[in-house]
N, C-alpha and C positions, 0 to 999 in steps of 0.2 A: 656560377660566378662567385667568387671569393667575398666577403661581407665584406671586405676595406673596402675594391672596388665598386660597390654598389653603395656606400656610403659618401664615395667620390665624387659619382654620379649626382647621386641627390642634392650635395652640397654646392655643385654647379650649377643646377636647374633654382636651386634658393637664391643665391650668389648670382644678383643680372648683373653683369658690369658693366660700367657706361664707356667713354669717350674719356682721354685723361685729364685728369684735375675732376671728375664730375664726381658724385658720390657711391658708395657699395648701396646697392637696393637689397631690400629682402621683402621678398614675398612671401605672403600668410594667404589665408584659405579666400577664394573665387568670393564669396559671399559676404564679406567683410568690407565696416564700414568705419576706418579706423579712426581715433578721436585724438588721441595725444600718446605719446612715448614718456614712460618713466622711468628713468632710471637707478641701479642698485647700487648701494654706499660701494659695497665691494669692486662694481665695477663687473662685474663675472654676468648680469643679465641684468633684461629691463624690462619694464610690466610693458601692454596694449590695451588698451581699453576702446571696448566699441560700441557705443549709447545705444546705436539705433538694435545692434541685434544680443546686447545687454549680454554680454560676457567681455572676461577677463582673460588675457593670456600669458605668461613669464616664457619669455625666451631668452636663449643664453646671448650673451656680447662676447667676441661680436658676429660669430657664425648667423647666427636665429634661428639655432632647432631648437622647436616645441620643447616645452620642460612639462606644462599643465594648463591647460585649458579649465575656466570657472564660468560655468553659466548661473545666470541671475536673474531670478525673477521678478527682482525687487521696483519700486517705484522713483523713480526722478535721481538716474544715474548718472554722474556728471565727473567729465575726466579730469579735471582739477582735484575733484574731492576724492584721492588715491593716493597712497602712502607708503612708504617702507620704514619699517623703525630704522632708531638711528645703528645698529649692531646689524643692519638688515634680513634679519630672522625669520619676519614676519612682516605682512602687509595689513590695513586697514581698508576697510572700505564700508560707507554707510548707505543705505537703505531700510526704508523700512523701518523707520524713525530710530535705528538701531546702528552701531559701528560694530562690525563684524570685522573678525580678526583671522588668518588666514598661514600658514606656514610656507615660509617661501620657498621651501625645499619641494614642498611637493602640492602646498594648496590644499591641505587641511585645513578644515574650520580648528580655532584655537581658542576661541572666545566669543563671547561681544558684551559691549553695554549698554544700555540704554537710555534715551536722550529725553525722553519722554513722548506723553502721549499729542504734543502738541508742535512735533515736527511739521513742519509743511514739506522741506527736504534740505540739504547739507548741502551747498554747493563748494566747501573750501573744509581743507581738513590739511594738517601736520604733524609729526612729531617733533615734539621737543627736547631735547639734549639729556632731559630729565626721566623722557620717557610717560611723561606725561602729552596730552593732544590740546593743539589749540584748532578747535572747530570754529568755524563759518556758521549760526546754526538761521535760517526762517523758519519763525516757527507762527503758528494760525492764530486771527487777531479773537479777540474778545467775541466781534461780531460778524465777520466776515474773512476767511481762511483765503488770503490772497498771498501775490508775489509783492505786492504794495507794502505789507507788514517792514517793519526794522528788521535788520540784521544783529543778529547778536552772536557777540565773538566773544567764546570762554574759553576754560581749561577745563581739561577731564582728567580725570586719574586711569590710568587702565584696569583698575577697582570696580571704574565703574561713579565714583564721586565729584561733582563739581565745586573746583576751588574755585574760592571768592565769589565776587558778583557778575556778572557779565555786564561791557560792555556794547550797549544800544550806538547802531549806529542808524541814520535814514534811509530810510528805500531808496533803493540804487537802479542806476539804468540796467536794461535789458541786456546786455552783452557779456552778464557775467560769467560765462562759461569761457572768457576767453581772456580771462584775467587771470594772473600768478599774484596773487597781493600777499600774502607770506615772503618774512624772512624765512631762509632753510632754515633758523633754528626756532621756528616760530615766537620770535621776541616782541616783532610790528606785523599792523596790518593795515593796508593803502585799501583805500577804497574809492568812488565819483559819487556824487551826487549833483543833483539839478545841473546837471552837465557842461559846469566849470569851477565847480567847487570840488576840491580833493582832498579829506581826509587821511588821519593815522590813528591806530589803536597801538598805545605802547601796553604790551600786556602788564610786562614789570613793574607799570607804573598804578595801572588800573585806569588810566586817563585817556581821552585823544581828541586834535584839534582840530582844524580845517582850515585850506587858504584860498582864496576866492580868485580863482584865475581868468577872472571878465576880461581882463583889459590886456592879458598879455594875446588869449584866444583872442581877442574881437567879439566877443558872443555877445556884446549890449547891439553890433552891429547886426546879429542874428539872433535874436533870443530864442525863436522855435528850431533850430538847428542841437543840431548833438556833434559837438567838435571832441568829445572824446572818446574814443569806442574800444578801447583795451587800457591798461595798464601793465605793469610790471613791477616790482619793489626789487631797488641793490641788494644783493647779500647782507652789504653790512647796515641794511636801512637806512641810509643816510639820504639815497635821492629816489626819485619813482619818474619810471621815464614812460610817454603816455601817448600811443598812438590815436592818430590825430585823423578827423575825416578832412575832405576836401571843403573849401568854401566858397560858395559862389560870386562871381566877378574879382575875382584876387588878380590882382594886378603884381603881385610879384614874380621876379624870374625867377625866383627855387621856392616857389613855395612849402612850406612847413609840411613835413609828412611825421615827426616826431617832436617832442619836448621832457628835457629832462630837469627837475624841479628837486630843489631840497627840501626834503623830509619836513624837517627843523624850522625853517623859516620862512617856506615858500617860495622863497626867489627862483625866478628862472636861472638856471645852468646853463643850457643850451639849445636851441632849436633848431633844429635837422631837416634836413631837405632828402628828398629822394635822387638816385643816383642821376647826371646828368642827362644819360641818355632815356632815362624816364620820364623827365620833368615835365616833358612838351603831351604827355598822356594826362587821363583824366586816373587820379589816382587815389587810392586810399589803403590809411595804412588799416592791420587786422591782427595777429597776435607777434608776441615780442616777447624778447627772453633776454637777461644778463647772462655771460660766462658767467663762474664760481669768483676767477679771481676780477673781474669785475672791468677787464680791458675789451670785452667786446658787447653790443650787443645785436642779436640777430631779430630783425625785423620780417616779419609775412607782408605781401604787397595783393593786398586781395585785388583791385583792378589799376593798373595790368598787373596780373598774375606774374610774381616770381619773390625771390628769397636774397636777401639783402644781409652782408654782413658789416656793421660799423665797426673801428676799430677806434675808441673813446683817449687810448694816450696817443694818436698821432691824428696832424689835421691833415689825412689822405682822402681820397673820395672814396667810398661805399664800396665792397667787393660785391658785383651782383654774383652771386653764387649759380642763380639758374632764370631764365623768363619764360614764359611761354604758359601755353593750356596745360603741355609737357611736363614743366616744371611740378616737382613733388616738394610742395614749402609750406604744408598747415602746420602750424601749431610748435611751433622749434623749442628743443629744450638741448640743454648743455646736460654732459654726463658729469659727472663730481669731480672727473681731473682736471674739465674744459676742454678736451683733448678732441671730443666728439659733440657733433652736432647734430641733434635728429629732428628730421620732419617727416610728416606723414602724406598719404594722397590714399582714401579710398582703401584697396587691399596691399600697399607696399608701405616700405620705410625707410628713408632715405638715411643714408651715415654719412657725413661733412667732416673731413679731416678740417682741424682749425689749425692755421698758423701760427 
């Protein structure tokens, strides 16, 4: 059999197609348990990352043949904290109280530095414009090595040196694996605390404040409740838009599955409801993502299960993109042109042409 044709083959069996308007799937290996899609400045491929069975994979966009598979034996892997420089050359990735550096061509180790001996672990990591990294870093308290410790967001050099002081921010709720709180050029950083209060770290600045959103959630009406369980930060830092859990006896007819809030001042923007034919379900929102140019954003709908797209310049209702058990919607991220939108399910990956 001729090698074209047997490469034909294959890229059928990769390439599941759906029903039209649905998205290109790619399927990866049986045993794969996938965490988040990242994608390359170039656009030419996108990283996989899979926590539970702690490897790394680069495949190309938008086929998805294998480039390099990277196993890791490292401690407390977390698919937020994965990176591509901005020239996309090279990837980051930390473990092992270390940011190890990787060649994207082929997944060569290329470096790493070191964070110190007082990591607990890295959950948020970027490059900056300058090619310098603004980390996410928990690191083990004086007396007790908990997840309870501050958060402290610095800069690194890829030397190896940390510029300035870092910025201490409060122990944060548990959901942080499923937060995007980085601008792409890592300028800001959004963060939750006591689960109505939302912060910013302006790196540039060295500073960052907090705005207390008791009264727009209701949370004085529930103080043991957790009404915020993901975030998101605009490209251009300006707003953070903040998936919202369900609240109990809510008497409204669209109740709030999103809230998009200014950076700057705090004021509520907008508050979102889930698509009509959702509303009368018991619902809650789960991870969220800005396009690039900052006109859509895509919403995950953990119960009921499915994937929701907003369009933010027109007041139209919600595209549901998919529903069901079926539906493939964890963790959506926009490619660099917006052009594409991916979610994950288990061993596939779903491609979303955007409008």
């Amino acid at each position: 059999m001729k090698k074209w044709h047997s490469w034909l083959i294959g890229l059928s069996l990769l390439l599941l197609p759906t029903a039209c308007g649905g998205p290109r799937m790619i399927r990866t290996d049986e045993d794969t348990k996938l965490a988040r899609v990242s994608f390359a400045p170039d656009g030419d491929s996108f990283l996989l990352e899979d926590i539970y069975n702690q490897f790394v994979q680069l495949r190309a966009f938008p086929g998805g043949e294998l480039h390099w598979r990277l196993e890791e034996q490292g401690s407390y892997l977390r698919p937020t904290a994965l990176a591509f420089s901005p020239d996309g050359s090279e990837v980051a990735l930390p473990y092992d109280e270390r940011v190890h550096f990787y060649a994207a061509e082929d997944g060569s180790p290329v470096g790493e530095i070191d964070l110190g001996d007082d990591v607990l672990y890295v959950p948020f990591l970027i490059y900056r414009p300058d090619d310098t990294l603004a980390v996410a870093v928990i690191r083990k308290g004086e007396e007790t090595p908990s997840a309870e410790n501050p958060l402290s967001v610095e800069i690194w050099s890829r030397a190896g040196e940390r510029l300035g002081e870092p910025v201490l921010v409060p122990p944060c709720p548990t959901f942080m694996y499923l937060w995007l709180p980085f601008t792409p050029d890592g300028s800001r950083f959004a963060y939750v605390v006591k689960s109505h209060i939302v912060g910013i770290v302006d790196l540039a600045e060295g500073k960052s404040w907090e705005w207390n959103l008791a009264e727009p959630l209701h949370w004085d009406d529930y103080p043991n409740e957790l009404p915020i369980l993901s975030l998101a930060v605009s490209p251009d830092g300006r707003e953070i838009a903040l998936a919202l859990l369900p609240r109990p006896n809510n008497t409204l007819s669209a109740p709030p599955i999103m809230m998009r809030v200014a950076a700057d001042t705090g004021q509520v923007l907008a508050v979102l409801s889930a698509p009509e034919g959702l509303r009368d379900q018991f619902q809650s929102g789960w991870s969220l993502a800005y396009s690039p140019d900052e006109r859509f954003l895509a919403l995950e709908l953990h119960e009921p299960k499915a994937l929701v797209l907003y369009n933010l310049e027109e007041e139209t209702e919600p595209r549901v993109l998919c529903e069901g058990e079926k539906c493939c919607s964890r963790m959506p991220a926009f490619s660099f042109d917006g052009r594409t939108l991916a979610t994950v399910c288990w061993d596939q990956v779903a491609l979303w042409e955007v409008p």
